[in-house]
PDB file of N, CA, C and O in Angstrom:
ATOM      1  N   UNK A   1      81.949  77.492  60.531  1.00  0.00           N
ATOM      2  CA  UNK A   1      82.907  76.509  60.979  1.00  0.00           C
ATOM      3  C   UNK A   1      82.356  75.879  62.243  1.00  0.00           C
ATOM      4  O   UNK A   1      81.637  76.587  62.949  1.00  0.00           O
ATOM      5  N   UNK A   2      82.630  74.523  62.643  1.00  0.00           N
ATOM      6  CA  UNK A   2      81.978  73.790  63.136  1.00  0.00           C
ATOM      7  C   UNK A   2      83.444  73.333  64.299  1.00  0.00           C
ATOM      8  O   UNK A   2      84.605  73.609  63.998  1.00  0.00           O
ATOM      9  N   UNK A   3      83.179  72.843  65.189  1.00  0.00           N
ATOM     10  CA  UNK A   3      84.124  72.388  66.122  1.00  0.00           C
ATOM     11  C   UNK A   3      83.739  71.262  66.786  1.00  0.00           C
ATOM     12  O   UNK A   3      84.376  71.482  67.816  1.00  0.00           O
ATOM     13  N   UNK A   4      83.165  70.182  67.003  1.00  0.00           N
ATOM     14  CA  UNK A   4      82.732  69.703  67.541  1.00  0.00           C
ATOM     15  C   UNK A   4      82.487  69.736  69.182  1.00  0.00           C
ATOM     16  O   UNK A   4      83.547  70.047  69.725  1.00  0.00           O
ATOM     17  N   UNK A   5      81.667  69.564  69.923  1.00  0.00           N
ATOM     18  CA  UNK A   5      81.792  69.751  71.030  1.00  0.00           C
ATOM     19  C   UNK A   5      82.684  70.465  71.893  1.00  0.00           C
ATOM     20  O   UNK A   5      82.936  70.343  73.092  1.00  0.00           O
ATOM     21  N   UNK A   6      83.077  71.191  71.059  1.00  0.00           N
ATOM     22  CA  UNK A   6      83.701  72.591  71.291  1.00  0.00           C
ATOM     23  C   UNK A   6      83.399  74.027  71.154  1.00  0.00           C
ATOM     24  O   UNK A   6      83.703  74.645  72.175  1.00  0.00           O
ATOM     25  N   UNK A   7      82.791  74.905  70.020  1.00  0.00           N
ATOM     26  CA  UNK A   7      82.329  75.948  69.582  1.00  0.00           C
ATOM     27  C   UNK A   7      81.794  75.862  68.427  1.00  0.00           C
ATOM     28  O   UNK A   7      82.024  74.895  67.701  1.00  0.00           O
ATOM     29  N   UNK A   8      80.888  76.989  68.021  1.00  0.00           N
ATOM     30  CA  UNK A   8      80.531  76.904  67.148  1.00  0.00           C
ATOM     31  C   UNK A   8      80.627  78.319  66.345  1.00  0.00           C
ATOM     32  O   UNK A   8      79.981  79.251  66.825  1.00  0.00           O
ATOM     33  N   UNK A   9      81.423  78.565  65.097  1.00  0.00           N
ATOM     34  CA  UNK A   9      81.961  80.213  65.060  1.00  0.00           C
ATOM     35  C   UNK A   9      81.598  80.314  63.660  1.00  0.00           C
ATOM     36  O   UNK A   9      81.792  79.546  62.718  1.00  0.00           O
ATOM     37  N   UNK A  10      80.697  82.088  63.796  1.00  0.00           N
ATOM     38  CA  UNK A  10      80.240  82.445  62.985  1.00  0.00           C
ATOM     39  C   UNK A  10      81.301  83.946  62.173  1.00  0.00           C
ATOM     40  O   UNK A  10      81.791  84.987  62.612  1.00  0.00           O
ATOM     41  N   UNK A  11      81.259  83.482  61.255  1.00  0.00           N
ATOM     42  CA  UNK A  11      82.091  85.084  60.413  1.00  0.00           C
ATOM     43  C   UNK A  11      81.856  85.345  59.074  1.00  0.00           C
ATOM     44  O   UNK A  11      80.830  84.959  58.514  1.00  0.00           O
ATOM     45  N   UNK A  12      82.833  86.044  58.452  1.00  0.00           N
ATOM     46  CA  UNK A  12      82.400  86.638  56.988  1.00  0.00           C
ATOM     47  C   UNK A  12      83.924  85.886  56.153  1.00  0.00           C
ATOM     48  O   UNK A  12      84.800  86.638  56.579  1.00  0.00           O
ATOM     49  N   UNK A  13      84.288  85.361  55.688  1.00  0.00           N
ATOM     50  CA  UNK A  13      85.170  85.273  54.607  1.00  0.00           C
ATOM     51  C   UNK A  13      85.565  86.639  53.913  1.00  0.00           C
ATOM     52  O   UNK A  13      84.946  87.108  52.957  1.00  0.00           O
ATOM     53  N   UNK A  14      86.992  87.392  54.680  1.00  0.00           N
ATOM     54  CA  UNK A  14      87.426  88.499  54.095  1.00  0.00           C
ATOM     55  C   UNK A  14      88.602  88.150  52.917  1.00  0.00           C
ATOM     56  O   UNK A  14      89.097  89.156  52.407  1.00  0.00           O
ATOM     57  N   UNK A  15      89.018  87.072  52.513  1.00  0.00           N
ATOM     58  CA  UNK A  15      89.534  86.967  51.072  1.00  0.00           C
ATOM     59  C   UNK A  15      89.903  85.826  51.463  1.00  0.00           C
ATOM     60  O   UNK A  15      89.989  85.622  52.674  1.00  0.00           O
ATOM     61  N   UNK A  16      90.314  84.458  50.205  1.00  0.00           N
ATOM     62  CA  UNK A  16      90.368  83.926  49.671  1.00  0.00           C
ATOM     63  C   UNK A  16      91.273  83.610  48.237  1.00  0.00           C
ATOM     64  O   UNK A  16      91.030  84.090  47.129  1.00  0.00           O
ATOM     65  N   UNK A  17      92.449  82.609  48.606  1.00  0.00           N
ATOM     66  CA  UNK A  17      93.253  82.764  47.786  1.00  0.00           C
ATOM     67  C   UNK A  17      94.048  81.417  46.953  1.00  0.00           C
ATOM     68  O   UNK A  17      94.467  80.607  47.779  1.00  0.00           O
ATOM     69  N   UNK A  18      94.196  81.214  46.221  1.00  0.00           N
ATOM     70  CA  UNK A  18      94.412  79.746  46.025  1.00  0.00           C
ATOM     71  C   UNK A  18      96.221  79.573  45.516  1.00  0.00           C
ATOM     72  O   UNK A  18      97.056  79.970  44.703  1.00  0.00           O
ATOM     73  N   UNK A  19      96.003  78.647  46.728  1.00  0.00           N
ATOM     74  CA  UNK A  19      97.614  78.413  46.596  1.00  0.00           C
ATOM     75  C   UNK A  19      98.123  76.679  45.714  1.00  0.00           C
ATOM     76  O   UNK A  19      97.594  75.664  46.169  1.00  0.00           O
ATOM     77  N   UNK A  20      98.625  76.608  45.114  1.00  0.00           N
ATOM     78  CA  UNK A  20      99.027  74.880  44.296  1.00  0.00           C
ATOM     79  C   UNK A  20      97.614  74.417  44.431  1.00  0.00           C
ATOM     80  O   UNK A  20      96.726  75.118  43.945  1.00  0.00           O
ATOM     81  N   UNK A  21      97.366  73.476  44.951  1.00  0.00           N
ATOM     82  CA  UNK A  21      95.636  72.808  45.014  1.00  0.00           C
ATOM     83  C   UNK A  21      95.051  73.104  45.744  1.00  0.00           C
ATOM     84  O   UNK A  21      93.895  72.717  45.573  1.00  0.00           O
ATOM     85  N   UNK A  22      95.288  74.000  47.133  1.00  0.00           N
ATOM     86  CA  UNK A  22      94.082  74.635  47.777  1.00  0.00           C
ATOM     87  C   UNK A  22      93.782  76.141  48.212  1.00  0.00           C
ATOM     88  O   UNK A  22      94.260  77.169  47.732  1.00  0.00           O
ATOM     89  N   UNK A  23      93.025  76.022  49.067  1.00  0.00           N
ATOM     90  CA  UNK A  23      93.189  77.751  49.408  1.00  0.00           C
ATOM     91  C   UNK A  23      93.128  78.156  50.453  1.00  0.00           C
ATOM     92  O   UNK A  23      92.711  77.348  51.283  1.00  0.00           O
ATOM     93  N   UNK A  24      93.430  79.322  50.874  1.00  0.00           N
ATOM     94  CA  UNK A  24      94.036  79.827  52.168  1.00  0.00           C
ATOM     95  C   UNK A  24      92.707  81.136  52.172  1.00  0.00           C
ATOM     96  O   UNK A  24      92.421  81.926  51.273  1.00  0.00           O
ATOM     97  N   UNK A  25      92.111  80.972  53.503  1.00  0.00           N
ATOM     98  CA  UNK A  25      91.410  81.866  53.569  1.00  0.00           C
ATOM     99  C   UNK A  25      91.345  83.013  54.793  1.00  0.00           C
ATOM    100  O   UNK A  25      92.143  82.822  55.710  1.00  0.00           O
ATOM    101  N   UNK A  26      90.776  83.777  54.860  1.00  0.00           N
ATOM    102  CA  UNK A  26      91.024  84.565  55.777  1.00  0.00           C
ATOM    103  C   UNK A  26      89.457  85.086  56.592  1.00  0.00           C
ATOM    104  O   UNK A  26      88.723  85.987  56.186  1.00  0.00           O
ATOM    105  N   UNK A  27      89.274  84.360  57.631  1.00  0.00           N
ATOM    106  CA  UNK A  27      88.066  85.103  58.220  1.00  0.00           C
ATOM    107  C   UNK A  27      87.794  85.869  59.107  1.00  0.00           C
ATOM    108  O   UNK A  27      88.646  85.648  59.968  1.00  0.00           O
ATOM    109  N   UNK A  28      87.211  86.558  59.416  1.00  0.00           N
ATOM    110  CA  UNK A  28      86.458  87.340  60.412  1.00  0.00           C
ATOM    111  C   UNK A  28      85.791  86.997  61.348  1.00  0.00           C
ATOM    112  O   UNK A  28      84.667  86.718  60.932  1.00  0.00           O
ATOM    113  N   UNK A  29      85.883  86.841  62.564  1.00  0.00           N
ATOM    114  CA  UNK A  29      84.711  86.114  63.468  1.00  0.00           C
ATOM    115  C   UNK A  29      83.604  86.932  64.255  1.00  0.00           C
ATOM    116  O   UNK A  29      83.693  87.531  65.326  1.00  0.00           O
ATOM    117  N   UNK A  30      82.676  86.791  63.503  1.00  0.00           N
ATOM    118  CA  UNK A  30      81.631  87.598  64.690  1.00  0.00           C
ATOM    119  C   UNK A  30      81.277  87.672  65.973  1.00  0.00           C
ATOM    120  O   UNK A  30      81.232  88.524  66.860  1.00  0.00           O
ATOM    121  N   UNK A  31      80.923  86.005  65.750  1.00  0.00           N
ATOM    122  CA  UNK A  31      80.447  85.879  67.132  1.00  0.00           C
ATOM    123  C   UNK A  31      80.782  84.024  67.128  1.00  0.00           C
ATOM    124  O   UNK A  31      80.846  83.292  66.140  1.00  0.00           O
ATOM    125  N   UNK A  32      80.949  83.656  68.574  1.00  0.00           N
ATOM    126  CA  UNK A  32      81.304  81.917  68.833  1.00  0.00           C
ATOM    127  C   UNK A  32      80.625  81.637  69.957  1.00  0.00           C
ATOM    128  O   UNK A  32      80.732  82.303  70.987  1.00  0.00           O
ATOM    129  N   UNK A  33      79.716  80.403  69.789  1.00  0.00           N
ATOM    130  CA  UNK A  33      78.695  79.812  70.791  1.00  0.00           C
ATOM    131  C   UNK A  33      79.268  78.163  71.042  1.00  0.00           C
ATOM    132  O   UNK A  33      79.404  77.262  70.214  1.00  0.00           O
ATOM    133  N   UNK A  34      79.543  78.175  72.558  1.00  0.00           N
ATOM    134  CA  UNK A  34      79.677  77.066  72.752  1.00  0.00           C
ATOM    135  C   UNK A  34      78.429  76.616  73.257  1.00  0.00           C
ATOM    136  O   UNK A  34      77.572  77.194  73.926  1.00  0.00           O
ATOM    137  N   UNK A  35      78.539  74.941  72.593  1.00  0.00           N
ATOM    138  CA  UNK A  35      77.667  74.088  73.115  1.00  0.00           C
ATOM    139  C   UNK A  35      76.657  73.687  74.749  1.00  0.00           C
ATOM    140  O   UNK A  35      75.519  73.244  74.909  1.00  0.00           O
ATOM    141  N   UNK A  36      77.938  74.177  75.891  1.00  0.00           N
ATOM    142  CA  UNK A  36      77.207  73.640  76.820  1.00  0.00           C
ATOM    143  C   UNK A  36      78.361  74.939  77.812  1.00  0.00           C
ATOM    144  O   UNK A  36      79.403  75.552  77.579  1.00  0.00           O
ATOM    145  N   UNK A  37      77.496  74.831  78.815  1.00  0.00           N
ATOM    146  CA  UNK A  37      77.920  76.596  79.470  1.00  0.00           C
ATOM    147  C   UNK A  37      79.354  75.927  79.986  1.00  0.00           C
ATOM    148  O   UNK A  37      79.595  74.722  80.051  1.00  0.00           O
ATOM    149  N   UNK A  38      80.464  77.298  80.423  1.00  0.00           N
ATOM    150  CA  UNK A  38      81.865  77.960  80.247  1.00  0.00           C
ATOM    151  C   UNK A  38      82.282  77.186  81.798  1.00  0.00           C
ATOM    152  O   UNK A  38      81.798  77.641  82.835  1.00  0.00           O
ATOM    153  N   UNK A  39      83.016  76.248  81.817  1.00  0.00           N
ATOM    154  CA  UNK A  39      83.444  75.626  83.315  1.00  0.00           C
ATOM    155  C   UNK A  39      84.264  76.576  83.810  1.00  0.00           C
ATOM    156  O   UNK A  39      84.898  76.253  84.813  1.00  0.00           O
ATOM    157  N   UNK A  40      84.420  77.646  83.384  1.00  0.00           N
ATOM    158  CA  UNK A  40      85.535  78.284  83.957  1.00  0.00           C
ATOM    159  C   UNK A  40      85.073  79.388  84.864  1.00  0.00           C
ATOM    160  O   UNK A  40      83.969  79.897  84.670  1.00  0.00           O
ATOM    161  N   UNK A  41      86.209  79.973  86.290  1.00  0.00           N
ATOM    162  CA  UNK A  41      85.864  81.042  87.370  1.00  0.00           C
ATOM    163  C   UNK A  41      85.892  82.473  86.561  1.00  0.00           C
ATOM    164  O   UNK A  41      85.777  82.876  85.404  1.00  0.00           O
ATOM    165  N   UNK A  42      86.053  82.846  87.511  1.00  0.00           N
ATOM    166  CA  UNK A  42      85.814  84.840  87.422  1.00  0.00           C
ATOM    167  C   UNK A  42      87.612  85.184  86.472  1.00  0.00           C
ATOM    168  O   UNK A  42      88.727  84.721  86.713  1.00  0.00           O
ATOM    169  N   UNK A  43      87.105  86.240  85.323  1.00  0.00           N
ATOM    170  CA  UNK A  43      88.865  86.047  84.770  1.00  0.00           C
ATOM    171  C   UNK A  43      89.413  86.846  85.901  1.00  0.00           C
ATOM    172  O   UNK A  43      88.890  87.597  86.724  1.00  0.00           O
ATOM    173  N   UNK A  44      90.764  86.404  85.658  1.00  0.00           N
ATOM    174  CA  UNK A  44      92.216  87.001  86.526  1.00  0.00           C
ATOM    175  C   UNK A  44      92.141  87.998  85.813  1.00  0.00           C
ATOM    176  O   UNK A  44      91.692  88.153  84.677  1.00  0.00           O
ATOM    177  N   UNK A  45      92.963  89.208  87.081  1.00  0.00           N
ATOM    178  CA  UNK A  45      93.025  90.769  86.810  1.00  0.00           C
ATOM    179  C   UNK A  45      94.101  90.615  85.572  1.00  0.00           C
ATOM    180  O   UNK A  45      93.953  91.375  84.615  1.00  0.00           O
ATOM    181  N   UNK A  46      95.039  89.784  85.557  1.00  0.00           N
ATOM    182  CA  UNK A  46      96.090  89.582  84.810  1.00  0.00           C
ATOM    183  C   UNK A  46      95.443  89.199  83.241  1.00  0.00           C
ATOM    184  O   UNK A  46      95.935  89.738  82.249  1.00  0.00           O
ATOM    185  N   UNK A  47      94.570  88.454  83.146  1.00  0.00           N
ATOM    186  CA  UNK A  47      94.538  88.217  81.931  1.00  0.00           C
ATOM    187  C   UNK A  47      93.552  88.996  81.360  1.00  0.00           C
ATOM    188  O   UNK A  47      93.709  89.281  80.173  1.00  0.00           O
ATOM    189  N   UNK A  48      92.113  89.597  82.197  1.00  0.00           N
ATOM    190  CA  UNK A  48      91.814  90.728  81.850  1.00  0.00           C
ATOM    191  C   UNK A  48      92.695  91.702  81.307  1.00  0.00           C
ATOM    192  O   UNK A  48      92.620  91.979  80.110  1.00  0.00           O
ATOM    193  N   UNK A  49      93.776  92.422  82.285  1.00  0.00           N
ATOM    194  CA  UNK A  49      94.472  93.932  81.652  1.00  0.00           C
ATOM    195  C   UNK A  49      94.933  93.413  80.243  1.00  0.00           C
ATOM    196  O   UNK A  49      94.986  94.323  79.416  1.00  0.00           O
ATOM    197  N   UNK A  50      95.371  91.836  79.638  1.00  0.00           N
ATOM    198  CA  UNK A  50      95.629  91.462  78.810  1.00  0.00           C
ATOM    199  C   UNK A  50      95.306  91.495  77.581  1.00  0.00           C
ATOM    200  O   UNK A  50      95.913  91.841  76.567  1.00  0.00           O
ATOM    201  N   UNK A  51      93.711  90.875  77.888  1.00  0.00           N
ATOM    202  CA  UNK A  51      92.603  91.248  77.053  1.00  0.00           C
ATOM    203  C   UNK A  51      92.311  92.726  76.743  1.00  0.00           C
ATOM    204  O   UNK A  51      92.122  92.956  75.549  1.00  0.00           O
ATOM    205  N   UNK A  52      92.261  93.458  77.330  1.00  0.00           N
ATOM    206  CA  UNK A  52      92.088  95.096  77.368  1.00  0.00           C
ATOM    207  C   UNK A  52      93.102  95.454  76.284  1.00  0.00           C
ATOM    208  O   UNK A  52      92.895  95.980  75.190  1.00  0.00           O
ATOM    209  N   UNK A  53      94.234  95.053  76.833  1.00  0.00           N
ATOM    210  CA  UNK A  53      95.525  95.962  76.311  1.00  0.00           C
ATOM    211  C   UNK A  53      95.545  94.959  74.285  1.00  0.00           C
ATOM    212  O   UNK A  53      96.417  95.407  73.541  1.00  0.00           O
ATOM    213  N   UNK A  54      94.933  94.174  73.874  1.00  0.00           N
ATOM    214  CA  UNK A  54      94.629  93.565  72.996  1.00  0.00           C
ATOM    215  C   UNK A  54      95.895  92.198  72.476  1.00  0.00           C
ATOM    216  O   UNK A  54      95.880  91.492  71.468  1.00  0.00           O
ATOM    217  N   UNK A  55      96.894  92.236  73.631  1.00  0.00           N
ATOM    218  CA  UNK A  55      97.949  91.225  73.477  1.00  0.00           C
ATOM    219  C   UNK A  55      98.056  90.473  74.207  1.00  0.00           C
ATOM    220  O   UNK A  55      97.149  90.425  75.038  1.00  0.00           O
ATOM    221  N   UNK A  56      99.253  89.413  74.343  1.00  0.00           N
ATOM    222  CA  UNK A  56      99.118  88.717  75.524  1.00  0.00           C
ATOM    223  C   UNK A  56      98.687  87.204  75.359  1.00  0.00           C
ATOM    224  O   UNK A  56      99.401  86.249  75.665  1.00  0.00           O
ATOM    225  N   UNK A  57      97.416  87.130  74.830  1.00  0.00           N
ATOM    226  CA  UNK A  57      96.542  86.399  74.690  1.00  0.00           C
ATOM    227  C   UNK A  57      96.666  85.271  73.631  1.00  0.00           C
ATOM    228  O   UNK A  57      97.254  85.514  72.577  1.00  0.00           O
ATOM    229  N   UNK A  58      96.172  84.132  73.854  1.00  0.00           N
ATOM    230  CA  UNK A  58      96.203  83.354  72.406  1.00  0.00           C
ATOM    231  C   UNK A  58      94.390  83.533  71.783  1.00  0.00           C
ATOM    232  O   UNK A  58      93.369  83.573  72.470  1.00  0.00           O
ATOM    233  N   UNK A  59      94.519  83.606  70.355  1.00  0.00           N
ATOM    234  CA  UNK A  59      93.609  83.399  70.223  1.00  0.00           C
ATOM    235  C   UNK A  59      92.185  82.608  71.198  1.00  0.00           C
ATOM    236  O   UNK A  59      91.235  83.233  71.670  1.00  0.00           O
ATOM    237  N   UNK A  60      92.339  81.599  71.260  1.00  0.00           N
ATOM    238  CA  UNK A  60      91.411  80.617  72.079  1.00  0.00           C
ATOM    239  C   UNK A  60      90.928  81.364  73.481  1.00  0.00           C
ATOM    240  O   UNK A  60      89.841  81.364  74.060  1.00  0.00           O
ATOM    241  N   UNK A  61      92.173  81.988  73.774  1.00  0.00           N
ATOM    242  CA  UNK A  61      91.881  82.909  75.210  1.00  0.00           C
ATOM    243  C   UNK A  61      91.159  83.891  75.157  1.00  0.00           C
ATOM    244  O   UNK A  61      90.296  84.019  76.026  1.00  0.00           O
ATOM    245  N   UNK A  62      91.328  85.056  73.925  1.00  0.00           N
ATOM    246  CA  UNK A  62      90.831  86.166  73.664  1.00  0.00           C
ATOM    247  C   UNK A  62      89.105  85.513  73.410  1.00  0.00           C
ATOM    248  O   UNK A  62      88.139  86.022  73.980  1.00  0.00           O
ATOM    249  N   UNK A  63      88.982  84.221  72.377  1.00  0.00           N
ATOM    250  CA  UNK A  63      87.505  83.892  72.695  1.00  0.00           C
ATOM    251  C   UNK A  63      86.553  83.413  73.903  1.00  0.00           C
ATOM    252  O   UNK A  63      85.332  83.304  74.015  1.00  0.00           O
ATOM    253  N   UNK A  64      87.237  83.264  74.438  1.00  0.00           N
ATOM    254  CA  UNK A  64      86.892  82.288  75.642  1.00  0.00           C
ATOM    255  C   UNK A  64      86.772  83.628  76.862  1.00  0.00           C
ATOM    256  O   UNK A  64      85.852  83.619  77.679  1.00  0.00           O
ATOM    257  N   UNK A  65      87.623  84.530  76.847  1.00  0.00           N
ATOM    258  CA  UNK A  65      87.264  85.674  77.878  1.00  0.00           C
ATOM    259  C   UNK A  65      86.177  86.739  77.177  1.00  0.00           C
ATOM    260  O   UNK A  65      85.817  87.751  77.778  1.00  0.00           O
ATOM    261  N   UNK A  66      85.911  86.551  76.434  1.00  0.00           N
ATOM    262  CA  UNK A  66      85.021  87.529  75.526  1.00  0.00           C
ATOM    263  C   UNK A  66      83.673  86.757  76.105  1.00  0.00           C
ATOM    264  O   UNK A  66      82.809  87.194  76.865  1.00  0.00           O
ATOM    265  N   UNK A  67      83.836  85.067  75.293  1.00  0.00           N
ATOM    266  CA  UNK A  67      82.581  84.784  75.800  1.00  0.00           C
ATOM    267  C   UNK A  67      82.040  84.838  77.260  1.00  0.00           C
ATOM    268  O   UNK A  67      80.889  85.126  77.587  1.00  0.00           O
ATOM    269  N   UNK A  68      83.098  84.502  78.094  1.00  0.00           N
ATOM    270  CA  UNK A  68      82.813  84.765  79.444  1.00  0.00           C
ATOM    271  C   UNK A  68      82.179  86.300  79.961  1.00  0.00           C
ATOM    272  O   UNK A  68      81.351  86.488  80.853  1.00  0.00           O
ATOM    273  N   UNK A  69      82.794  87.221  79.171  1.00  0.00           N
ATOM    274  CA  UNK A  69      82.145  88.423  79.089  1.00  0.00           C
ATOM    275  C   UNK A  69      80.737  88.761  79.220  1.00  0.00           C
ATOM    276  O   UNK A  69      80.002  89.360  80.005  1.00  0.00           O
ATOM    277  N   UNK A  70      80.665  88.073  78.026  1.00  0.00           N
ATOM    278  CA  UNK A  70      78.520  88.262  77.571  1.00  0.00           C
ATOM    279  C   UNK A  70      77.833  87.307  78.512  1.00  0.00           C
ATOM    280  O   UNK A  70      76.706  86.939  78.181  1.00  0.00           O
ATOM    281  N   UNK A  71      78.307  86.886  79.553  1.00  0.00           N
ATOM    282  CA  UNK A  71      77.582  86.138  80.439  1.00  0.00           C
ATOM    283  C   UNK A  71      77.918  86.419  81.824  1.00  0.00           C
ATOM    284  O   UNK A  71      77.325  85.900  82.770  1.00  0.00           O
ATOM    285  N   UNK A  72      78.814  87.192  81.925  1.00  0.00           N
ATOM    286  CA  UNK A  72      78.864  87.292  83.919  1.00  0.00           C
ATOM    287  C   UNK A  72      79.048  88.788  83.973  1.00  0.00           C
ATOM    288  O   UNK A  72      79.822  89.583  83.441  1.00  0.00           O
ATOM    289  N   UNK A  73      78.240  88.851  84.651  1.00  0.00           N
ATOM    290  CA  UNK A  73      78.085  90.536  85.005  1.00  0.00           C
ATOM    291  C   UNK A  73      79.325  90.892  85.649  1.00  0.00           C
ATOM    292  O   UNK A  73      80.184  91.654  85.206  1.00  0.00           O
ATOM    293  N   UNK A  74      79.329  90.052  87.107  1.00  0.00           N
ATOM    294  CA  UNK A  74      80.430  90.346  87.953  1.00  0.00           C
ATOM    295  C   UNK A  74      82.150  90.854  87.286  1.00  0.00           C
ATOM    296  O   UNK A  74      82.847  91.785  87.691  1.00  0.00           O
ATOM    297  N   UNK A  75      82.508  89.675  85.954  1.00  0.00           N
ATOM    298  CA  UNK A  75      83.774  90.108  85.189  1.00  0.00           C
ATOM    299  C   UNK A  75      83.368  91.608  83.993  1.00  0.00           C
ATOM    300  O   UNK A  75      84.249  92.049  83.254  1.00  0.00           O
ATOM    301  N   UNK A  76      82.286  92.058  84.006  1.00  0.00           N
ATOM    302  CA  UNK A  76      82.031  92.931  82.931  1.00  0.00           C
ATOM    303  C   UNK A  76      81.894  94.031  84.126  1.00  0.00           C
ATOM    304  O   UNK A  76      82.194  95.149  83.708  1.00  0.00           O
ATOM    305  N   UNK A  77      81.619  94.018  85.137  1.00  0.00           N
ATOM    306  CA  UNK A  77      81.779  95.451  85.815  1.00  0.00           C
ATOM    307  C   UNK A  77      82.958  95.875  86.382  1.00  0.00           C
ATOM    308  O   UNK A  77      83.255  96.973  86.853  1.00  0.00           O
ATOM    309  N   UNK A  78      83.804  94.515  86.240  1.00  0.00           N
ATOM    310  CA  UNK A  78      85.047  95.335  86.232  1.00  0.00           C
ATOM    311  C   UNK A  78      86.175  95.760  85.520  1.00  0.00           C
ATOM    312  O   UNK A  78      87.202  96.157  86.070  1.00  0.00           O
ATOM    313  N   UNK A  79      86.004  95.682  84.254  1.00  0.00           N
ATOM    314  CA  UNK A  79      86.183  96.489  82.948  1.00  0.00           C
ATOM    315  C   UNK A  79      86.589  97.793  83.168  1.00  0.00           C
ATOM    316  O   UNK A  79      87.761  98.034  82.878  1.00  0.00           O
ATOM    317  N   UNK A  80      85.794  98.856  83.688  1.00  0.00           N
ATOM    318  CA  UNK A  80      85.739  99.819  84.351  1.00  0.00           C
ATOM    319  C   UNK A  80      86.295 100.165  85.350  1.00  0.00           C
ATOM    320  O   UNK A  80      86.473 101.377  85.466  1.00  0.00           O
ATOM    321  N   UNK A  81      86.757  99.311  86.388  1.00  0.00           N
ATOM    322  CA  UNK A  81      87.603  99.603  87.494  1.00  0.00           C
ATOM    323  C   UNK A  81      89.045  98.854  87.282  1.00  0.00           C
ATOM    324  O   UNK A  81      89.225  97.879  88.013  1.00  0.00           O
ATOM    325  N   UNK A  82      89.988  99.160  86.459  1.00  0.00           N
ATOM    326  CA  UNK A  82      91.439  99.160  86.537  1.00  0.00           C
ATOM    327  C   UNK A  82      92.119  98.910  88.149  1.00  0.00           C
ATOM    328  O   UNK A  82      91.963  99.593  89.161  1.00  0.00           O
ATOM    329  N   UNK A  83      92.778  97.880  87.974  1.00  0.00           N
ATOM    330  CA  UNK A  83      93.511  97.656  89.031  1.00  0.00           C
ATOM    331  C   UNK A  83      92.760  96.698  90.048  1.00  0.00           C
ATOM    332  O   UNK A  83      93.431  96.118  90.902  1.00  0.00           O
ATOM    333  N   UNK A  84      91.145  96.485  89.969  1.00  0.00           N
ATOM    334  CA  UNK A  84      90.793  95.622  90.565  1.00  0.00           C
ATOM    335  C   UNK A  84      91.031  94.212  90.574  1.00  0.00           C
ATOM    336  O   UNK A  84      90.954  93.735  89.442  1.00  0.00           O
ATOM    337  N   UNK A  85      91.327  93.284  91.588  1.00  0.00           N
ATOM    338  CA  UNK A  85      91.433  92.043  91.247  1.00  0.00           C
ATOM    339  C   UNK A  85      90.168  91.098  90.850  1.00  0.00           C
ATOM    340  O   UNK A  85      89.290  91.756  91.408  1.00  0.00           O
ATOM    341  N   UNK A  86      89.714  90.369  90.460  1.00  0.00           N
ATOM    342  CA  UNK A  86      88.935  89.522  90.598  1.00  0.00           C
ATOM    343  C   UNK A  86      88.911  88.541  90.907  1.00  0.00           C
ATOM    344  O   UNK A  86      87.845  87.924  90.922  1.00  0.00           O
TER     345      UNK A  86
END
């Protein structure tokens, strides 16, 4: 799936179902690469514990702090320290 100048998201098609003339599918996402690097700061302690706790979040958020993840050390070492702010 393609996004334009937005992301670009890779997954598996876990079923597939056809409803009147089309179909409803269901995917998996592996992994999502945006185009041009993340304008965004260090995540909030708040939406971290969010992310952690696996709710909270909208989709778009849960990708977008993930990706921020695999790129800043500073928000991935504090994973590990609960209660820290960032």
């Amino acid at each position: 799936m393609t996004l334009p100048k937005q992301a670009i998201i890779f997954g598996e098609i876990r079923y597939c179902q056809k409803v009147d003339s089309h179909f409803i599918a269901g995917i998996r996402i592996k992994d999502v690469f945006y185009p041009q690097a993340l304008e965004i700061g260090h995540i909030h302690a708040g939406q971290l514990d969010r992310y952690l706790a696996g709710k909270g979040l909208t989709t778009p958020e849960v990708l977008t702090v993930r990706e921020h993840l695999r790129h800043c050390r500073h928000c991935r070492a504090h994973l590990a320290e609960p209660g820290d702010t960032l």
